[in-house]
KOLZA-882804 format. One record per residue (C-alpha): x, y, z. Coordinates in pm, whole numbers, plus 50000, padded with zeros to 5 digits. Layout:
+-------+-------+-------+
:     X :     Y :     Z :
+-------+-------+-------+
:     X :     Y :     Z :
...
+-------+-------+-------+
***
This chain:
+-------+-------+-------+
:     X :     Y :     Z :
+-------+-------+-------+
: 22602 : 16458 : 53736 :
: 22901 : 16216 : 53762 :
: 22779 : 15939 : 53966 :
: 22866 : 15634 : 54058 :
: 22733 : 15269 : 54090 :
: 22641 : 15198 : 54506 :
: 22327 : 15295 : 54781 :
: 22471 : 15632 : 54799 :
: 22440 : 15767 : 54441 :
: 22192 : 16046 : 54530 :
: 22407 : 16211 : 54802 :
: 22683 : 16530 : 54740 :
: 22926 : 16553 : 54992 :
: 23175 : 16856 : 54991 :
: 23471 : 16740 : 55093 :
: 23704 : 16994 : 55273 :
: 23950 : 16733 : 55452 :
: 24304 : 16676 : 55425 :
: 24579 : 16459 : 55506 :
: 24404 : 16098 : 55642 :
: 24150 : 16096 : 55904 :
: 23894 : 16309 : 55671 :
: 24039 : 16147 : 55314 :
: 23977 : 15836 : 55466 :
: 23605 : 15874 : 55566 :
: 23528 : 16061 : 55285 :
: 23673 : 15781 : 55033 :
: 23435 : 15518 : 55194 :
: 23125 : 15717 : 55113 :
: 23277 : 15779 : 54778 :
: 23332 : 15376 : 54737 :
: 22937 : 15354 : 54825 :
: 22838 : 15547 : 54549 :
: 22829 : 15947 : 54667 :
: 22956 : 16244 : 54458 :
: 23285 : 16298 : 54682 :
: 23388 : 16715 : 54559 :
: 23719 : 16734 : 54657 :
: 23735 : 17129 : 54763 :
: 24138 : 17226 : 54756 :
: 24311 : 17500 : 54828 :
: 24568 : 17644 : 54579 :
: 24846 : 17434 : 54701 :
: 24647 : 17140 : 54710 :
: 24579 : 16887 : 55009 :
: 24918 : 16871 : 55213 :
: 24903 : 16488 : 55129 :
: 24983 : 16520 : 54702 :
: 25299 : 16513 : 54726 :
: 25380 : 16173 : 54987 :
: 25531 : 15906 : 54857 :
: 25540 : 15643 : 54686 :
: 25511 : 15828 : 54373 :
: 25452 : 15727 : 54027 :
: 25693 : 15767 : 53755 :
: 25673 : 16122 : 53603 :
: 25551 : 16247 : 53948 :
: 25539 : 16648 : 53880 :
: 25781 : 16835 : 54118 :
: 25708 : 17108 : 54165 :
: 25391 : 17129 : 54242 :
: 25317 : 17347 : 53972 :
: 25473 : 17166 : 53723 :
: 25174 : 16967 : 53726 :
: 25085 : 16916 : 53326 :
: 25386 : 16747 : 53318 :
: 25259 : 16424 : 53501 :
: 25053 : 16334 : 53791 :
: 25079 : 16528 : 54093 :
: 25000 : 16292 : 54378 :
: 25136 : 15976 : 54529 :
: 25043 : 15640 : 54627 :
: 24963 : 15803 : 54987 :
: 24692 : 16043 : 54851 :
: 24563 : 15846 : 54531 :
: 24436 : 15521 : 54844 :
: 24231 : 15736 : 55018 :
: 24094 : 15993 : 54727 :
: 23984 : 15762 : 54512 :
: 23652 : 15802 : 54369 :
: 23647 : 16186 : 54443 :
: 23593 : 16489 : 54230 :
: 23877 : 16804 : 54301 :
: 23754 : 17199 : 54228 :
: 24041 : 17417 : 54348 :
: 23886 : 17682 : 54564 :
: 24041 : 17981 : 54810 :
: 23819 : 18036 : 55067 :
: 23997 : 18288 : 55180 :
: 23907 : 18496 : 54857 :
: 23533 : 18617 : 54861 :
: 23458 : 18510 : 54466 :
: 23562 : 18136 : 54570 :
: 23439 : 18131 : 54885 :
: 23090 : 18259 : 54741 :
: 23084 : 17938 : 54483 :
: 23189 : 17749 : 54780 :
: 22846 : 17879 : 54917 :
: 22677 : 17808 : 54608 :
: 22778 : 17464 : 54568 :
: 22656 : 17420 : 54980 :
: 22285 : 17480 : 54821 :
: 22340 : 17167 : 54610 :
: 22482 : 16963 : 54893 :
: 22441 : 16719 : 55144 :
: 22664 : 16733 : 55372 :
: 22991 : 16937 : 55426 :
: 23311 : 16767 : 55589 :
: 23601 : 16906 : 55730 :
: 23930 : 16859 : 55957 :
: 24070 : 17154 : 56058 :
: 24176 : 17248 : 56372 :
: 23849 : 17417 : 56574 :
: 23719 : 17765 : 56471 :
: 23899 : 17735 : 56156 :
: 23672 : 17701 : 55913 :
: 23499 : 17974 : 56113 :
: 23744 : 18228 : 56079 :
: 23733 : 18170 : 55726 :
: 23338 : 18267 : 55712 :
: 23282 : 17873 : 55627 :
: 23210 : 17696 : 55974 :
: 22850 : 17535 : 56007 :
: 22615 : 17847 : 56097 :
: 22741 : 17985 : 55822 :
: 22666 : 17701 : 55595 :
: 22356 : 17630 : 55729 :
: 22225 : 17971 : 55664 :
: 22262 : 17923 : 55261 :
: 22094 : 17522 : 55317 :
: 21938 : 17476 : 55640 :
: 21910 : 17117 : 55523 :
: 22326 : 17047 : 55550 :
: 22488 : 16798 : 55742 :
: 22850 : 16961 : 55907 :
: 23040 : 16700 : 56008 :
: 23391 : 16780 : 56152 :
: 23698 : 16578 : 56306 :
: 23894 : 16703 : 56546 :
: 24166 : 16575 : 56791 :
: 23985 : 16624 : 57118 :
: 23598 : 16747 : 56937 :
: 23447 : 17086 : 56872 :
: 23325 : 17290 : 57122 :
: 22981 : 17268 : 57005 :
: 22952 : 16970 : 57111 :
: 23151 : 17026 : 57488 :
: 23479 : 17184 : 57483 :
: 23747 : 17040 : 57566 :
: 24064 : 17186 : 57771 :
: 24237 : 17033 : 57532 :
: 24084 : 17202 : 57199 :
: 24336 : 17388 : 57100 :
: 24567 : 17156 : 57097 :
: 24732 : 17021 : 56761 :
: 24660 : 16613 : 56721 :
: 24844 : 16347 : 56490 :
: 24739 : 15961 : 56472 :
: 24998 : 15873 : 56711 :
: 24878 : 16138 : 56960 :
: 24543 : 16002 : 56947 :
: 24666 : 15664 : 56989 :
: 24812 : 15727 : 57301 :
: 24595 : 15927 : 57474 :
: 24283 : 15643 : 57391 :
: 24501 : 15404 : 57537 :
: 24541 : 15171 : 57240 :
: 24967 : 15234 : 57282 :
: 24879 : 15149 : 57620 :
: 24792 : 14806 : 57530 :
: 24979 : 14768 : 57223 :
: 25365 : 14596 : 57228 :
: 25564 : 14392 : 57424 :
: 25454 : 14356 : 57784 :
: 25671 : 14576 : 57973 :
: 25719 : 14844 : 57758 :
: 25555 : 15184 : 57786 :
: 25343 : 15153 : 57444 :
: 25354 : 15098 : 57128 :
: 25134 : 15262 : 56803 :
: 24969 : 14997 : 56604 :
: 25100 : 14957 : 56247 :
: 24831 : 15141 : 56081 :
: 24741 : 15518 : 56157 :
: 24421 : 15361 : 56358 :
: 24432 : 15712 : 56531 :
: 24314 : 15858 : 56138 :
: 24130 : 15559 : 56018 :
: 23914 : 15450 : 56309 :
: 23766 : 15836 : 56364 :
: 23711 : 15848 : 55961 :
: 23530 : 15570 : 55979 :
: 23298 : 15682 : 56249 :
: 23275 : 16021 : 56047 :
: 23141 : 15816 : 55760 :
: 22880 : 15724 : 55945 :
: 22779 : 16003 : 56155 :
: 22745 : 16154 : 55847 :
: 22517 : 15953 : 55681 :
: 22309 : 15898 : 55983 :
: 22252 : 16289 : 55989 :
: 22181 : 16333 : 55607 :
: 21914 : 16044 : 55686 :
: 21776 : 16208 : 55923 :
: 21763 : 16589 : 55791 :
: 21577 : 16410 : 55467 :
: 21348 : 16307 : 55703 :
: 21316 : 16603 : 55930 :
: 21462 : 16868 : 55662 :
: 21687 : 17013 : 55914 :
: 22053 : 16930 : 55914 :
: 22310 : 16984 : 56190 :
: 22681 : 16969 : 56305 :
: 22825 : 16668 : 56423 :
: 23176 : 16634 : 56510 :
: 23406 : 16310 : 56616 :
: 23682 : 16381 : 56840 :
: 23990 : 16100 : 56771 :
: 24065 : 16116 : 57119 :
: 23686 : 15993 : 57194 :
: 23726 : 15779 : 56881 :
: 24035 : 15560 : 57003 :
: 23884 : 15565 : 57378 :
: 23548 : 15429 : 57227 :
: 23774 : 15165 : 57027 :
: 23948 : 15013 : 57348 :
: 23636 : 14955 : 57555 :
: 23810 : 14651 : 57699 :
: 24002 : 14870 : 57905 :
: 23691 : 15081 : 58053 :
: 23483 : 14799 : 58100 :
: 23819 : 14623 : 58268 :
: 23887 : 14904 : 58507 :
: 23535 : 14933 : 58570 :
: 23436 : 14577 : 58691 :
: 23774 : 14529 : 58857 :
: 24006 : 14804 : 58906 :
: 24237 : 14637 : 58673 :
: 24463 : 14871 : 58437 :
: 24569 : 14638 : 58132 :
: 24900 : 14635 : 58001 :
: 25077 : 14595 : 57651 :
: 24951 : 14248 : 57590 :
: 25209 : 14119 : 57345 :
: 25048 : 13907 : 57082 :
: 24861 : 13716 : 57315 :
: 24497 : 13738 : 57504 :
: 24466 : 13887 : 57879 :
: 24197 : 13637 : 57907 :
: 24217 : 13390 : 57666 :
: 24442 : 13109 : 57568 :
: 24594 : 13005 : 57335 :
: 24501 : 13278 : 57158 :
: 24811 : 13404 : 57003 :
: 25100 : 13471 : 56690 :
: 25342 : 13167 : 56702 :
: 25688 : 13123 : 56525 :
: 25700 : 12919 : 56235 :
: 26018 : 12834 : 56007 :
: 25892 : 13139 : 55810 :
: 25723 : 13372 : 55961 :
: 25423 : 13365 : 56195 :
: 25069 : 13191 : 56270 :
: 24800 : 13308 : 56466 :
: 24621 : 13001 : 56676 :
: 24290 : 13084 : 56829 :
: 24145 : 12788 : 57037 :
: 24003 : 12911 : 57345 :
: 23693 : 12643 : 57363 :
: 23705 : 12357 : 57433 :
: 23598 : 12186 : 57057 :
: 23904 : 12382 : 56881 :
: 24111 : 12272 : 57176 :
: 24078 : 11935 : 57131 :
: 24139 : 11942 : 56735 :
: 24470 : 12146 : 56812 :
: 24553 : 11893 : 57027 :
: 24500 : 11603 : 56805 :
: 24690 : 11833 : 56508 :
: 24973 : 11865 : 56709 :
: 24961 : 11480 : 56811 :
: 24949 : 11577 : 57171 :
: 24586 : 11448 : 57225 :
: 24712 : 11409 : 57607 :
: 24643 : 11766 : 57661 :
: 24274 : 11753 : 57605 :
: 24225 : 11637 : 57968 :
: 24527 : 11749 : 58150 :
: 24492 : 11946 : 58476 :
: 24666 : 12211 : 58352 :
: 24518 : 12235 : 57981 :
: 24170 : 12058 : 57994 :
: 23963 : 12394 : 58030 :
: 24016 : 12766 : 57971 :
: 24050 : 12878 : 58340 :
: 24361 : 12595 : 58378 :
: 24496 : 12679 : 58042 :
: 24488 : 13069 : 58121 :
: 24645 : 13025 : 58464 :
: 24918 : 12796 : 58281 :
: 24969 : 12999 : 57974 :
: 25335 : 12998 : 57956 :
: 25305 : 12587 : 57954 :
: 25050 : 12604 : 57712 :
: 25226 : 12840 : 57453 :
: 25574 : 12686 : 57484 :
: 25413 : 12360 : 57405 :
: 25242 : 12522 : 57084 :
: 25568 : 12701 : 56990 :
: 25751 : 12361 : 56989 :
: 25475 : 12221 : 56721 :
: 25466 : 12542 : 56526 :
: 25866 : 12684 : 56473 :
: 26014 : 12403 : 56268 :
: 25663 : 12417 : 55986 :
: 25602 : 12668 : 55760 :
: 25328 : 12874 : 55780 :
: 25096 : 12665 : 55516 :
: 25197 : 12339 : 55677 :
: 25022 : 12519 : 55996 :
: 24747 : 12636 : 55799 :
: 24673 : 12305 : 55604 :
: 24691 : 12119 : 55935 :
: 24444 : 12397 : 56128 :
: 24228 : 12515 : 55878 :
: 23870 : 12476 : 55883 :
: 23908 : 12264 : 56246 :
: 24075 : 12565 : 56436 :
: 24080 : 12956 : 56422 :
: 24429 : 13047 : 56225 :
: 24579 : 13262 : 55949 :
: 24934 : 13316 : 55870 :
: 25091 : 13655 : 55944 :
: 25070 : 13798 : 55614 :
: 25336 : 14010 : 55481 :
: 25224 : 14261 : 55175 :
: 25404 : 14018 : 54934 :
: 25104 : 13761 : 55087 :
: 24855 : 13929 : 55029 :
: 24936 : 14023 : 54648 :
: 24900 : 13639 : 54589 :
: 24628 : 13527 : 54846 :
: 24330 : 13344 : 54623 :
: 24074 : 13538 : 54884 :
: 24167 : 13852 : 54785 :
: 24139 : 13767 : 54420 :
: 23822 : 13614 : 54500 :
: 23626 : 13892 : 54636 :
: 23834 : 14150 : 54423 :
: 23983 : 14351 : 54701 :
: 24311 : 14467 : 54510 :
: 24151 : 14653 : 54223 :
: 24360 : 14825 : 53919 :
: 24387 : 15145 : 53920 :
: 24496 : 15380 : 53619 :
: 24762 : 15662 : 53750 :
: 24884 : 15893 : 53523 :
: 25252 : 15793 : 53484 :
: 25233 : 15497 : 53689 :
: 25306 : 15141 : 53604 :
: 24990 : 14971 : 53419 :
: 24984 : 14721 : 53744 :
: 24864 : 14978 : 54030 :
: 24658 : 14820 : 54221 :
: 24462 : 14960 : 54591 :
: 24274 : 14803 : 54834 :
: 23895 : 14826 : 54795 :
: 23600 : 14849 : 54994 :
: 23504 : 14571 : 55174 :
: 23146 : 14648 : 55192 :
: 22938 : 14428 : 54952 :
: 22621 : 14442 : 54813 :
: 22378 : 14237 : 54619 :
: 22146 : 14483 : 54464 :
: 22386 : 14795 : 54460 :
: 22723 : 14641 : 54412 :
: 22999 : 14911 : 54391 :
: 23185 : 15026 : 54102 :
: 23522 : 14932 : 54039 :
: 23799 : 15180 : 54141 :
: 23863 : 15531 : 53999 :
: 24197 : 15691 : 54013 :
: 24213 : 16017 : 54263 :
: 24187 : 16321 : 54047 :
: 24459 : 16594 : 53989 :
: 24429 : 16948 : 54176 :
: 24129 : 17108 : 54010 :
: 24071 : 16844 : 53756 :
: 23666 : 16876 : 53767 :
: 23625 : 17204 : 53809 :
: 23428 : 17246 : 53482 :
: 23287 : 16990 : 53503 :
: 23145 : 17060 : 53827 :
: 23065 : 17409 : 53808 :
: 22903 : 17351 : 53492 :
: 22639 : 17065 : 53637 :
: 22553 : 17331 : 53928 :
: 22559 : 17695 : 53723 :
: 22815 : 17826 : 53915 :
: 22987 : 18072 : 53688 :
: 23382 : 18068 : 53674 :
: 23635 : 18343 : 53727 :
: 23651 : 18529 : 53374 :
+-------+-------+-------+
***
């Protein structure tokens, strides 16, 4: 079988997702080393055909012998993955759909609830062919297996997630009504958690031999990612706001203006108080009244970041950075540009190149930040094109092909 270098090279997920929130999961467990089989319907995941694309990009979609068929969007997150091309609609594919289910692990999906069902592929059926398979599902507000929501019908994007969790809540300039964070947190946080729900079930069912359906809901998701706000209301009645760029309880602990950009200074104690201080040649703060612990320098916060903002807007960034780093908490705002030429990144080899069919020779993606000793991770490997294993696959389980 085709496997790859990591912990989880003797575990076959079928991977039913689309879009992000699934992909997403589904790619980190493909990073650690599982077989990831893509299954796609004829059309392909909805994601293919999102920009940015690659040069001889195939429109249309059928087209596709005449170059790649997915973008920049869909080749991040289904990297490392296998794609078979199955109907499951039609009774022949949805019967080696079935027969791959005896092979595997787990089976992952994110379809709106009773989907999958409908289509004679929800967990009891599944589990009826391998009691042994872990169903793990994401939905916006959870499956009603698992307590049904009044909500479960109800279609969910990133940003709807977002909001409801209360991270837009939070999020922006105070005073506004919310804000979504830059990246689709609503997606990647509940992948994330589907990753490993996932592989705590298939742990368990190898040691019980009984697998079972777990779902995450990315309303639940987003609400479990901003405890600060349930443990806040909780111990005080207090609703947080959009907290800017700063701390409701910290400071300074925030992103200053520099000649070029941005800085973030963390120095809440009192040790990296005291060397901001002396960096900033303003070593009389150290012990005033207003700044010589974190209760003063909280209740005078404006003082305290107005005196910070007159050190920081005339440097650059690395005159910041060369001045704080190593004494106090900071890192420049980082634009993309940044990041292409920070030595860190190089370092621990988290932009790795990527061949694309009919892309540039210098494609590079992010890679997993997980890193191991004994089972380090292979490098990279492109996302396939619509069906591309499908021999391949059906061949290393005996599942016979349409004539």
């Amino acid at each position: 079988m085709a496997r790859h270098g990591g912990p989880l090279s003797d575990i076959t997920i079928l991977d039913c997702t689309m879009a992000l929130a699934g992909p997403f999961g589904s790619a980190i467990l493909a990073d650690l080393g599982a077989d990831v089989i893509k299954i796609e319907p004829p059309n392909g995941d909805i994601s293919r055909g999102l920009p940015p694309h690659p040069e001889d990009f195939a429109t249309p979609a059928s087209d596709r012998d005449a170059g790649c068929d997915f973008g920049g969007y869909f080749a991040s997150i289904n990297r490392n993955k296998r794609s078979v091309m199955l109907d499951l609609k039609a009774a022949d594919d949805r019967e080696r759909f079935m027969q791959l289910v005896e092979h595997a692990d787990a089976v992952i999906e994110n379809t709106r609830a009773g989907v999958m069902d409908r289509l004679g592929c929800g967990y009891e059926a599944v589990c009826r062919r391998n009691p042994k398979i872990v169903y793990g599902a994401i939905r916006g507000f959870g499956d009603p297996r698992t307590g049904r929501s009044p909500y479960v019908d109800w279609p969910a994007f990133d940003i709807v997630a977002q909001c409801m969790g209360g991270l837009a809540h939070i999020t922006g300039p105070d005073g506004g009504v919310g804000y979504p964070a830059g990246a689709s947190v609503g997606d990647l946080y509940p992948g994330t958690l589907l990753a490993l729900g996932v592989l705590s079930a298939v742990h368990e069912a190898r040691r019980s031999g009984e697998g079972q359906f777990l779902d995450i809901s990315m309303y639940d998701a987003i609400t479990f990612l901003c405890e600060t706000l349930i443990t806040n209301y909780s111990y005080e009645r207090r609703v947080l706001g959009p907290r800017g760029s700063g701390h409701p309880n910290l400071c300074p602990f925030d992103i200053y203006p520099t000649a070029d950009g941005g800085v973030a200074i963390a120095a809440p104690g009192p040790k990296h108080w005291a060397a901001l201080c002396t960096a900033m040649q303003r070593e009389d703060l150290i012990d005033d009244e207003r700044t010589r612990d974190l209760r003063s320098r909280v209740e005078h916060r404006d003082f305290v970041n107005t005196t910070i903002t007159a050190w920081t807007a005339s440097l650059a960034k690395a005159d910041i950075t060369r001045a704080l780093g190593g004494e106090v908490p900071c890192g420049p705002v980082n634009t993309a540009e940044d990041l292409f030429n920070d030595p860190h990144l190089v370092i621990r080899d988290m932009l790795q190149t990527v061949e694309v069919p009919g892309a540039n020779a210098d494609v590079r993606l992010v890679a997993n930040p997980i890193k191991f000793t004994k089972t380090p991770l292979d490098k990279l490997h492109r996302a396939p094109l619509l069906d591309e294993h499908r021999q391949q696959v059906f061949a290393e389980f005996g599942i016979a092909d349409k004539e």
